[in-house]
py3Dmol code that shows the C-alpha trace and the ligand (Angstrom):
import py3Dmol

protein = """\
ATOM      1  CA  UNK A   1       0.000   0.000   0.000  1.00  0.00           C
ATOM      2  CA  UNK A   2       1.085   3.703  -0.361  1.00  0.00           C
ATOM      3  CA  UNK A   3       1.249   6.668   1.228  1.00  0.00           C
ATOM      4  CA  UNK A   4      -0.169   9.914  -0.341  1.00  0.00           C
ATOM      5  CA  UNK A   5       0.526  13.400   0.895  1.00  0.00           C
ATOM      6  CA  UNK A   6      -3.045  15.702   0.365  1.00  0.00           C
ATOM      7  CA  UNK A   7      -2.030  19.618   0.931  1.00  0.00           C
ATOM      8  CA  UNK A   8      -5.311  21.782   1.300  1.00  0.00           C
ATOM      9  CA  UNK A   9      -3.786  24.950  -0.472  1.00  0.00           C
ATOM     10  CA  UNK A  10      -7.162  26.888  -1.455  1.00  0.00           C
ATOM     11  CA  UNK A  11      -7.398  29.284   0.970  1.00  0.00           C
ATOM     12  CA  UNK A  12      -7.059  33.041   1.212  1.00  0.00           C
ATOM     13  CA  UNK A  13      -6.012  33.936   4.674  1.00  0.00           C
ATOM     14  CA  UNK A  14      -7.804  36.308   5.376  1.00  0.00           C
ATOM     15  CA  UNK A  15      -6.492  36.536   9.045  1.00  0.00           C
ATOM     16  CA  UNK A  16      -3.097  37.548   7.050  1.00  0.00           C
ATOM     17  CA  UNK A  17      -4.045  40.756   6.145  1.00  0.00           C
ATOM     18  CA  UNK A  18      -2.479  40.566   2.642  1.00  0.00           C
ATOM     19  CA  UNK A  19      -2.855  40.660  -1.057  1.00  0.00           C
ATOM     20  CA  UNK A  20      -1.592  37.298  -0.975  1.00  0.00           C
ATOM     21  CA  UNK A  21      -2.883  34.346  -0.426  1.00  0.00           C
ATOM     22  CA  UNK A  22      -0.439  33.352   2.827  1.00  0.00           C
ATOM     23  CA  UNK A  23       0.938  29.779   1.374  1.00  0.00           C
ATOM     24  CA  UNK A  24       2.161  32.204  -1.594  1.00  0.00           C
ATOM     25  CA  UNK A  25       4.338  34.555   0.544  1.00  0.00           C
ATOM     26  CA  UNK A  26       8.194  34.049   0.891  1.00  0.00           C
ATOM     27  CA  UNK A  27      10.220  32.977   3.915  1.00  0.00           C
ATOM     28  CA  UNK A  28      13.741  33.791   2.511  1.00  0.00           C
ATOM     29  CA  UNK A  29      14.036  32.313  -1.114  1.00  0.00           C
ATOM     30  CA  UNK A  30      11.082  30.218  -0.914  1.00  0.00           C
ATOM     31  CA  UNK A  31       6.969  30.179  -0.371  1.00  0.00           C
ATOM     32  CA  UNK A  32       5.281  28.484   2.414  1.00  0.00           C
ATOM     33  CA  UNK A  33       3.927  25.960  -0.046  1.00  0.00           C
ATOM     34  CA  UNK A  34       7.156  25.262  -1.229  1.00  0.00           C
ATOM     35  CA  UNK A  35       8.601  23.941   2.590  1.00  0.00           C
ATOM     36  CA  UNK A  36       5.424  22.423   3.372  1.00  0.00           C
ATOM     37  CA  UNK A  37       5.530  20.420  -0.014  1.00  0.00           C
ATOM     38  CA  UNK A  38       9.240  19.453   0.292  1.00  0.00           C
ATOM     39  CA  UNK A  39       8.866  18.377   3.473  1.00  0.00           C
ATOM     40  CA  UNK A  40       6.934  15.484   1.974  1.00  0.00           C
ATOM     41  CA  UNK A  41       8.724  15.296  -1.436  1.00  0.00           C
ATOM     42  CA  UNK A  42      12.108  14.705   0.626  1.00  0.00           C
ATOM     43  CA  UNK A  43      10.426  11.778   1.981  1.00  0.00           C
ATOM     44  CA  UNK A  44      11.177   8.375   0.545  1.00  0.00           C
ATOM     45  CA  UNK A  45       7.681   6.689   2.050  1.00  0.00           C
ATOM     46  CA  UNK A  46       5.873   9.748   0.744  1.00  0.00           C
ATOM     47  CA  UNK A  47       4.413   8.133  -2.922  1.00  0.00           C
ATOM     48  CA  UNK A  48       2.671  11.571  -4.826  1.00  0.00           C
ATOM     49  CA  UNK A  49       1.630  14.762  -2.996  1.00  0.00           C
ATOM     50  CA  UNK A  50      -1.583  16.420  -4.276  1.00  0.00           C
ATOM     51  CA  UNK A  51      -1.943  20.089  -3.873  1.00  0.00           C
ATOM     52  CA  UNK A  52      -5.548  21.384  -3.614  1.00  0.00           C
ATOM     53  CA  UNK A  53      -5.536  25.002  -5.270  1.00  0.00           C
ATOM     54  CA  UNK A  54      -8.045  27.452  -6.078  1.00  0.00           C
ATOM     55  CA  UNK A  55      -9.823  27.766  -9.035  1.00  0.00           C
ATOM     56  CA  UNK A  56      -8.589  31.532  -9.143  1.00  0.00           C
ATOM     57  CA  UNK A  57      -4.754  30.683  -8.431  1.00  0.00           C
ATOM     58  CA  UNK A  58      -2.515  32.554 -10.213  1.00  0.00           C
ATOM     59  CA  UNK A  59       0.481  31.857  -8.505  1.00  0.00           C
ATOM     60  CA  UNK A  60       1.070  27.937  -8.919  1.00  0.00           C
ATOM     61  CA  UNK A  61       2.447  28.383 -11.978  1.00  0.00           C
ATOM     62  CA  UNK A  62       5.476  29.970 -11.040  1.00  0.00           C
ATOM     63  CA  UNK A  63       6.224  27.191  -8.349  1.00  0.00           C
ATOM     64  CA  UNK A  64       9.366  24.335  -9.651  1.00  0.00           C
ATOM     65  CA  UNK A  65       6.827  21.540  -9.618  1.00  0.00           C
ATOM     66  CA  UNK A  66       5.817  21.682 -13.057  1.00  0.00           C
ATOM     67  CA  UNK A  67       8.085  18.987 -14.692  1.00  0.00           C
ATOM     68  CA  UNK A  68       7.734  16.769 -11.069  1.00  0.00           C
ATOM     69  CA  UNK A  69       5.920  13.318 -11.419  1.00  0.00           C
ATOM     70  CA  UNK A  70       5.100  13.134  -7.912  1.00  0.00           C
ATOM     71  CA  UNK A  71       3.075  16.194  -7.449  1.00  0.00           C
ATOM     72  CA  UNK A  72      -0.241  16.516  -8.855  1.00  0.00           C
ATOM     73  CA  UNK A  73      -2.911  19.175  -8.408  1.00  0.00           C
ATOM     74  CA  UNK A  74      -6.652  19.635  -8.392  1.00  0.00           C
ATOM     75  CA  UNK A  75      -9.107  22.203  -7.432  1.00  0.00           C
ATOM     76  CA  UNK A  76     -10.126  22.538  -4.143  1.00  0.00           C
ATOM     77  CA  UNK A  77     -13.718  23.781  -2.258  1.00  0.00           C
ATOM     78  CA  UNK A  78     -15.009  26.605  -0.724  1.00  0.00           C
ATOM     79  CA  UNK A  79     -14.002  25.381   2.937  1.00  0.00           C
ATOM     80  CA  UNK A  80     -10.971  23.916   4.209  1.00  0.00           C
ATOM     81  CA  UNK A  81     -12.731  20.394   4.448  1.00  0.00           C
ATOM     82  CA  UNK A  82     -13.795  20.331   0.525  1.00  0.00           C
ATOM     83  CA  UNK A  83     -10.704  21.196  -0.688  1.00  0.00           C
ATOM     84  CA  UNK A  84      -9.407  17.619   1.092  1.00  0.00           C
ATOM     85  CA  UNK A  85     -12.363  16.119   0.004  1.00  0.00           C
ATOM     86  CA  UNK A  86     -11.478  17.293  -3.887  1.00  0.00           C
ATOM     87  CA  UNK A  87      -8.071  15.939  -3.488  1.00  0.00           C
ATOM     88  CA  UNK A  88      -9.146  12.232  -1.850  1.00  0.00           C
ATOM     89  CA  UNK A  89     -11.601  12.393  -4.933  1.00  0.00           C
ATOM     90  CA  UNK A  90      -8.826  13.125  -7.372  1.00  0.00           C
ATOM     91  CA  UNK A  91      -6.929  10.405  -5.782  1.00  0.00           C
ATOM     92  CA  UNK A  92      -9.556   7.872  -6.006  1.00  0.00           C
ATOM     93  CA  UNK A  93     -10.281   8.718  -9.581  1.00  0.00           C
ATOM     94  CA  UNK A  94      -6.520   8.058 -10.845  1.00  0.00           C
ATOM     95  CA  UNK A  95      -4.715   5.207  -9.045  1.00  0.00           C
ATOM     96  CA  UNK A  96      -5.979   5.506  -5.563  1.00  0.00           C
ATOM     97  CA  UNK A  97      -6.616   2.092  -3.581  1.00  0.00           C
ATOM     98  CA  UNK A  98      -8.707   1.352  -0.432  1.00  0.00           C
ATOM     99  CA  UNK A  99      -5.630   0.341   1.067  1.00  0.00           C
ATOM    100  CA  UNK A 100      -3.586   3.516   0.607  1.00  0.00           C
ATOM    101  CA  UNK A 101      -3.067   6.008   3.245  1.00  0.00           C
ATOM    102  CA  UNK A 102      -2.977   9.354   3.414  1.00  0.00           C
ATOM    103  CA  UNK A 103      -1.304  12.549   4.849  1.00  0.00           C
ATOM    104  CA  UNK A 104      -3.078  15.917   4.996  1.00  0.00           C
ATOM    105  CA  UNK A 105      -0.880  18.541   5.688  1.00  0.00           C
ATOM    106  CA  UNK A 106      -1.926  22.217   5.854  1.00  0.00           C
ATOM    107  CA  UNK A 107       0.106  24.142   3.247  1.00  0.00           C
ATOM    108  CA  UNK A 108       0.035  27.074   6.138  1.00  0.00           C
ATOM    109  CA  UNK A 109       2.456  24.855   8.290  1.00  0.00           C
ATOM    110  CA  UNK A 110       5.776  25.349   6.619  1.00  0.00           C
ATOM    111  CA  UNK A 111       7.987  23.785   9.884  1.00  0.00           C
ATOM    112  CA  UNK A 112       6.717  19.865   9.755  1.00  0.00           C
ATOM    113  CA  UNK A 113       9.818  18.025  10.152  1.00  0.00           C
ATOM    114  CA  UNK A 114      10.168  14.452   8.669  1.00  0.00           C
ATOM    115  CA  UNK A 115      11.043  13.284  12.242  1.00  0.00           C
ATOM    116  CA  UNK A 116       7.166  14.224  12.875  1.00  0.00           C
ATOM    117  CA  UNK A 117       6.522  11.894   9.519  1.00  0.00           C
ATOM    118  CA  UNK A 118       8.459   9.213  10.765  1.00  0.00           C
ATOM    119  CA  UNK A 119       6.363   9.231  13.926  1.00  0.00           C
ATOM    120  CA  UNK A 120       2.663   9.023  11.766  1.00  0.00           C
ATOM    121  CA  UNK A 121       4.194   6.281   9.661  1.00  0.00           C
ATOM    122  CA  UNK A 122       5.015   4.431  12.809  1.00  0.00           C
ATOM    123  CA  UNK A 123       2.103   4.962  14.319  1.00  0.00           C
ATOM    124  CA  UNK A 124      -0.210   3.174  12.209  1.00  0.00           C
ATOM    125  CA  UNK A 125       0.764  -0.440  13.419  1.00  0.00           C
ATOM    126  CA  UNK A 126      -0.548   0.326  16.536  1.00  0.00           C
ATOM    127  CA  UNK A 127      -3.494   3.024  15.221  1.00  0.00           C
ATOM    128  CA  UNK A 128      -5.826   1.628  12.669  1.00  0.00           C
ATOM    129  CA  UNK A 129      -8.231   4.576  13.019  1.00  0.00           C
ATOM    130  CA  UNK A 130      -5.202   6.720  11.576  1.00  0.00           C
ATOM    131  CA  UNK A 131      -3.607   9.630  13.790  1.00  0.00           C
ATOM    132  CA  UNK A 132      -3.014  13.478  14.276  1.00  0.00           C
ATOM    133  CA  UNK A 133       0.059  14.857  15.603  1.00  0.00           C
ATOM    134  CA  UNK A 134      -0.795  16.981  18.418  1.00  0.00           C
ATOM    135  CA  UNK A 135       0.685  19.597  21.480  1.00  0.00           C
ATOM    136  CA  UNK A 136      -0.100  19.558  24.875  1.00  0.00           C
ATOM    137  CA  UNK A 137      -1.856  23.086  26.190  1.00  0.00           C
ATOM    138  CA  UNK A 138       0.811  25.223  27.704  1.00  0.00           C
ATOM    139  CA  UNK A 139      -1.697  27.574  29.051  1.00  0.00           C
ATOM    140  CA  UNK A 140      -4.468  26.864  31.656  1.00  0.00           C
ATOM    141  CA  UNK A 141      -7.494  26.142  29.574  1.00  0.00           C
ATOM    142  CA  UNK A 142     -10.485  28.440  30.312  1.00  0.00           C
ATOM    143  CA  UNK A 143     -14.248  27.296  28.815  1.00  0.00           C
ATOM    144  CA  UNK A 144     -16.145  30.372  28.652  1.00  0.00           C
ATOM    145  CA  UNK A 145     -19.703  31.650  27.409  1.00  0.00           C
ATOM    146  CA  UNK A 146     -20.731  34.069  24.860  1.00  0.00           C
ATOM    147  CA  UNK A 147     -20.045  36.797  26.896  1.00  0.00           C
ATOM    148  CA  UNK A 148     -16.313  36.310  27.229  1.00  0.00           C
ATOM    149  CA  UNK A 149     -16.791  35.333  30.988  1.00  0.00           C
ATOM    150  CA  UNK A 150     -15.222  32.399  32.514  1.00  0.00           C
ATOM    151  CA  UNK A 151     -17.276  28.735  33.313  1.00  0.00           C
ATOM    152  CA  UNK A 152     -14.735  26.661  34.484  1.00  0.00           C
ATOM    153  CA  UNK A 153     -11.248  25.582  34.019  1.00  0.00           C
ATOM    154  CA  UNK A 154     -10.461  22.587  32.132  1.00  0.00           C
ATOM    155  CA  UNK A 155      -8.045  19.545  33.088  1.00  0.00           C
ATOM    156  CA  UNK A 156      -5.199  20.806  31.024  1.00  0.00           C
ATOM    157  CA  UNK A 157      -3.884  17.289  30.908  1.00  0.00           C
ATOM    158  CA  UNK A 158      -7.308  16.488  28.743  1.00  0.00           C
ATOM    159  CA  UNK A 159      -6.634  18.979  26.681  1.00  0.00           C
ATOM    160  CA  UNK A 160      -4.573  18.256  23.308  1.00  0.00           C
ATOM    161  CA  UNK A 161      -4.076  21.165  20.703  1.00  0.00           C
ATOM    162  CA  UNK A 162      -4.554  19.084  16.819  1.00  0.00           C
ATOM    163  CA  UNK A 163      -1.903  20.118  14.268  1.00  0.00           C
ATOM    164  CA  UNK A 164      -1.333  18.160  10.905  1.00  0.00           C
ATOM    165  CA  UNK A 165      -0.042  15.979   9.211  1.00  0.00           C
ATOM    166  CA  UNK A 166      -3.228  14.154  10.358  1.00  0.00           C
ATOM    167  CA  UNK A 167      -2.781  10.005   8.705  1.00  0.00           C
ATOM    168  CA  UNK A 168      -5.422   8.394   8.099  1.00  0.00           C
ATOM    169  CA  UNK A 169      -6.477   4.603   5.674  1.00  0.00           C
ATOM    170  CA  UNK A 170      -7.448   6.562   2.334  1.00  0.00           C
ATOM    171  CA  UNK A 171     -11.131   4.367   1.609  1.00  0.00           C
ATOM    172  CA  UNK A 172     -12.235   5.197   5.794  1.00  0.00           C
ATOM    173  CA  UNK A 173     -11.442   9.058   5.574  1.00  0.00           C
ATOM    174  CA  UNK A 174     -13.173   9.778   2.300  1.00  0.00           C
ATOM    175  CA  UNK A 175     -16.287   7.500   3.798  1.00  0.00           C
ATOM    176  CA  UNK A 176     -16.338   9.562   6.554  1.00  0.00           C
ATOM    177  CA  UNK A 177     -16.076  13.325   5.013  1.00  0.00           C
ATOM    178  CA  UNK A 178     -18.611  12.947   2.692  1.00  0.00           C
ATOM    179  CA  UNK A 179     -20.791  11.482   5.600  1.00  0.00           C
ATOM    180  CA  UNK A 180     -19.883  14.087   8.035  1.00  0.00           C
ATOM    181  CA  UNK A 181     -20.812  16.488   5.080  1.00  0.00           C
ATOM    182  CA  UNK A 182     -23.851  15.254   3.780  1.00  0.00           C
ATOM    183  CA  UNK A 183     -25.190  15.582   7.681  1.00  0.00           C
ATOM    184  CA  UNK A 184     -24.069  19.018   7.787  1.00  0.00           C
ATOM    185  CA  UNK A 185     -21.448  18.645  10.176  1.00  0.00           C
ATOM    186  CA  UNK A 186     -18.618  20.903  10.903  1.00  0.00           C
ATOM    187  CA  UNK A 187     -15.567  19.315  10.446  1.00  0.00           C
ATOM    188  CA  UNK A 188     -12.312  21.655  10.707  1.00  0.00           C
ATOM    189  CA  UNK A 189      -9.687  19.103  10.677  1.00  0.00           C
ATOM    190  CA  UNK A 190      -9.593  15.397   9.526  1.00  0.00           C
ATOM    191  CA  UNK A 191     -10.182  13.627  12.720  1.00  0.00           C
ATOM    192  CA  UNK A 192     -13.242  15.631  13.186  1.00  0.00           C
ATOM    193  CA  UNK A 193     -14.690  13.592  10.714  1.00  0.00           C
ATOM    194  CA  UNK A 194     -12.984  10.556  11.806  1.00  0.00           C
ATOM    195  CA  UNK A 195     -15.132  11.067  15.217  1.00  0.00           C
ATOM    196  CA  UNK A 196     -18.137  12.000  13.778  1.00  0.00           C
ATOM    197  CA  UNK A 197     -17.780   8.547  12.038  1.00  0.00           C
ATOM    198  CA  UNK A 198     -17.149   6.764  15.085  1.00  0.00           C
ATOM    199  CA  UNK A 199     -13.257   6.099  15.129  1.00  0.00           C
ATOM    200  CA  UNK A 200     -11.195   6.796  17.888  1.00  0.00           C
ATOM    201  CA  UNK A 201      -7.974   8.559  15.896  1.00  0.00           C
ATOM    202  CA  UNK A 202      -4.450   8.726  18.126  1.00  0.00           C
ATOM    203  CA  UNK A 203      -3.057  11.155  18.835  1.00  0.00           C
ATOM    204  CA  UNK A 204       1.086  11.836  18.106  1.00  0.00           C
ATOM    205  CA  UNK A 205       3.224  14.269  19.478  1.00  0.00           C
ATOM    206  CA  UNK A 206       4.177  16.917  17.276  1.00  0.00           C
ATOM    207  CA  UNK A 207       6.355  19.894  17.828  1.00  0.00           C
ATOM    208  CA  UNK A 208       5.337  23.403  18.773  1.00  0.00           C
ATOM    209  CA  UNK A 209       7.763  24.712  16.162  1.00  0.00           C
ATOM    210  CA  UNK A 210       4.958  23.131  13.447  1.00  0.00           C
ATOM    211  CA  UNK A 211       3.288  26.516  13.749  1.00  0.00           C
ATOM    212  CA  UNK A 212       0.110  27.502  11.198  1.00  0.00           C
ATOM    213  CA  UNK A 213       0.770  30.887   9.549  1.00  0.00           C
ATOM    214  CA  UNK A 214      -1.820  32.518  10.384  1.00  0.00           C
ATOM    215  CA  UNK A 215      -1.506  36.109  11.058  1.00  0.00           C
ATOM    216  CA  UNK A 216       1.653  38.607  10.226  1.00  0.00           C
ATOM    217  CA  UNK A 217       3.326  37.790  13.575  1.00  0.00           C
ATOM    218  CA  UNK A 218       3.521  33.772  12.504  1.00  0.00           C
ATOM    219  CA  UNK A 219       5.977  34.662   9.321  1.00  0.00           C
ATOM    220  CA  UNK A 220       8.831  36.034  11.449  1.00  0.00           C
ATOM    221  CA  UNK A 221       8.787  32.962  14.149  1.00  0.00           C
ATOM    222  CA  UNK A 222       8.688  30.583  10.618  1.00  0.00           C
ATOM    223  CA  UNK A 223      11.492  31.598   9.639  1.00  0.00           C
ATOM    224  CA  UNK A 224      13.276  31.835  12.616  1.00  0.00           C
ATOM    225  CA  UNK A 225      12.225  28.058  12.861  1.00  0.00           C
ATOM    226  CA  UNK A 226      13.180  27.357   9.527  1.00  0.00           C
ATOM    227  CA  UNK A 227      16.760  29.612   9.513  1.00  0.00           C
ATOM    228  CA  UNK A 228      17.684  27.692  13.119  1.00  0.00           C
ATOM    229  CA  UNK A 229      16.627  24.150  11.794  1.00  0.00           C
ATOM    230  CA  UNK A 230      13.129  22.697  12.903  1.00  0.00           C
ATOM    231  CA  UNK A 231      14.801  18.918  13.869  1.00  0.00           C
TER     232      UNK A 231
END
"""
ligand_1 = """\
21
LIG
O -7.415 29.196 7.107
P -6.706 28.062 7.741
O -5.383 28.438 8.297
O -7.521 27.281 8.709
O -6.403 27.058 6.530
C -5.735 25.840 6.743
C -5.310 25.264 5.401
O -6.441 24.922 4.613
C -4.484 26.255 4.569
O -3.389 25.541 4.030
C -5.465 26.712 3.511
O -4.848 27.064 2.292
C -6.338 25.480 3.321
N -7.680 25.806 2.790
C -8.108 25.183 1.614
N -9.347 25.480 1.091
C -10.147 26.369 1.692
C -9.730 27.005 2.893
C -8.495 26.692 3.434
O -7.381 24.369 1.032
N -11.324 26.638 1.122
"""
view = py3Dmol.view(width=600, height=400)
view.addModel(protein, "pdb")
view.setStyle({"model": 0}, {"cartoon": {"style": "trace"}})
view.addModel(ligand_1, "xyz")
view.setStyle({"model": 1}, {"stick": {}})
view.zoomTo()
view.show()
């Protein structure tokens, strides 16, 4: 069986504050996309990487993937969740089995190191409902009301922030998007939908270096990350 790489890449960001879509701004010679993708095109268990783009990019074409094999794009949805479920589409439409897996990665996380890979890969001997990496919460966790006012604290130790790559068997995952979406459910990550369907995903330790650009403030600790090595 292989292992694809899915990279939602659709969005605008409009937390960013920028002409730009943010996976299209630089970090030294290079845009977001581009470390997020070679993360996984550095990877010798990584077998194609599909990008999920807008239908109004204008910018892909000027990326160095054009000539590369192993990545493939397709046009992604209006919300983070049907651009992924475009790109497991696209994969079962061309050579996709029911026994392939599958990495989504957000192209907003430029700092994924292949250690973090490793550990997914691994993971799924002992995880057949497929895995997220995740942090711990630093901060006390406070559940509050509408009206910004505290209702009690949370066990912090309960309490696990998701990042991605999130792993998952290819045929389960697609089942149980398109169910979660059909039933109107909000699903804002992979495992989401993995719940809704019943599974019990694992969860993986990831790295609080694997930051998602999100707002201006994000781009200077990325790079920092990625000028000071992210291993
Ligand atoms: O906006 P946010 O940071 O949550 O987006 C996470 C990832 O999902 C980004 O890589 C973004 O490009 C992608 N996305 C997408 N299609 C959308 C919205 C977001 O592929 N419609």
């Amino acid at each position: 069986e292989r292992i694809w790489a899915v990279i939602p890449a659709a969005g605008i960001g409009a937390r960013m504050n920028s002409d730009i879509p943010k996976q299209y701004l630089k970090i030294e010679d290079k845009t977001i996309l581009e470390y997020s993708i070679n993360r996984f095109l550095e990877h010798s268990k990584i077998y194609k990487v599909v990008v999920a783009l807008s239908p109004n990019d204008s910018y892909w074409e000027e990326l160095p993937y054009k000539d590369n094999p192993r990545v493939l794009t397709t046009t992604g949805g209006v919300d983070r969740v049907d651009s992924v479920a475009a790109a497991l589409a696209f994969i079962r439409e061309s050579e996709g089995a029911e026994s392939d897996w599958v990495m989504v990665h957000d192209a907003a996380r430029p700092c994924l190191s292949s250690r973090h890979i490793d550990n997914l890969i691994t993971s799924k001997e002992s995880s057949p409902d497929g895995a997220t990496l995740a942090v711990g919460a630093i901060d006390t966790v406070k559940q509050a009301n509408k009206r910004q006012t505290i209702e009690k604290t949370i066990d912090r130790d309960m309490v696990w922030l998701a990042q991605t790559p999130q792993f998952f068997p290819l045929g389960t995952l697609k089942h149980a998007i398109d169910s979660a979406l059909k039933e109107g459910q909000t699903v804002t990550d992979e495992a989401s939908a993995m719940e809704f369907a019943g599974y019990h995903p694992s969860l993986v330790i990831g790295s609080r270096k694997n930051i998602k650009i999100t707002e201006q403030e994000d781009l200077l600790l990325a790079s920092i990350w990625l000028s000071h090595g992210i291993d």
